[in-house]
C-alpha positions as CSV (number, residue, x, y, z in Angstrom):
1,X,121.8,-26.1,32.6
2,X,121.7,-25.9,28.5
3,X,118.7,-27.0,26.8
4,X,119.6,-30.9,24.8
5,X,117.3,-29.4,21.9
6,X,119.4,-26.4,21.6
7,X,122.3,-28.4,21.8
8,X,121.3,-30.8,19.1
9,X,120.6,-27.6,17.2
10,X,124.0,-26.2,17.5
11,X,125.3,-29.8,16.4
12,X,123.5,-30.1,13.5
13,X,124.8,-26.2,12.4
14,X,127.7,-27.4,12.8
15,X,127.4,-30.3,10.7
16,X,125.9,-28.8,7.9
17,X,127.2,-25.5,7.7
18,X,124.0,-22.9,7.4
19,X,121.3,-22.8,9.4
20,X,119.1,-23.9,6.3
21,X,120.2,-27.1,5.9
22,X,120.3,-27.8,9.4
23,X,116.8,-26.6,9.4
24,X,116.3,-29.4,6.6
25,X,117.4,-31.9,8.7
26,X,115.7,-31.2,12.0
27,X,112.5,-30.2,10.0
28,X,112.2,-27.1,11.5
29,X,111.9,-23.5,10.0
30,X,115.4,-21.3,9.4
31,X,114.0,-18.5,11.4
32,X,113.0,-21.2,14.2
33,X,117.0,-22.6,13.6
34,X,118.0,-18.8,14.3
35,X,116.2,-18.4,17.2
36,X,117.2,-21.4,19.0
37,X,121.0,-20.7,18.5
38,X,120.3,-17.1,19.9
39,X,118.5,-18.5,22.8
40,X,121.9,-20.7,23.7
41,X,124.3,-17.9,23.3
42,X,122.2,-15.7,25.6
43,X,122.0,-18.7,27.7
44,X,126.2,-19.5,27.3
45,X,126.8,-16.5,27.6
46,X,128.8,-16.2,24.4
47,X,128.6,-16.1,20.6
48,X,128.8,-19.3,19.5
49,X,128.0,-19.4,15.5
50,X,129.5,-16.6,13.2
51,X,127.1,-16.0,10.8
52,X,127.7,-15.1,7.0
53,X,126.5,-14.7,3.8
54,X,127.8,-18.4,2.7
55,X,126.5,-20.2,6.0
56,X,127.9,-20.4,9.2
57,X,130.5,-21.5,11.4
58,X,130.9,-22.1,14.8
59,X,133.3,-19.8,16.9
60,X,135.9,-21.2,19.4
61,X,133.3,-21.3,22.3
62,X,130.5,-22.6,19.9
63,X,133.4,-25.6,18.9
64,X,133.9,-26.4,22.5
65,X,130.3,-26.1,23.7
66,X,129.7,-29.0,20.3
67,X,132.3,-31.1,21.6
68,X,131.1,-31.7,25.4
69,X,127.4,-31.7,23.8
């Protein structure tokens, strides 16, 4: 079963588009925001956020996992 804290992380990457500002708004570090997502794609099995040098974005499977969250 996937962790509901790394679920509302992935949600609120998704909502704001870097894992910065989603770091802002679950008052929690970047690196800790970075960690968590990895621990959910190891856990999912797949790559969920594509990560870039303007922010981030979720993949297909990262979309659909947000969705049933």
């Amino acid at each position: 079963m996937l962790d509901a804290k790394k679920l509302r992380v992935l949600r609120a990457v998704a909502e704001h588009g870097s894992f910065a500002a989603a770091a802002a708004e679950l008052r929690y570090t970047p690196s800790a925001i970075s960690q968590q997502i990895a621990a959910l794609e190891r856990e999912a099995g797949a790559v969920l956020v594509e990560r870039g040098p303007r922010g981030t974005r979720l993949t297909q499977a990262g979309a659909v996992l947000d969705r049933h969250a």
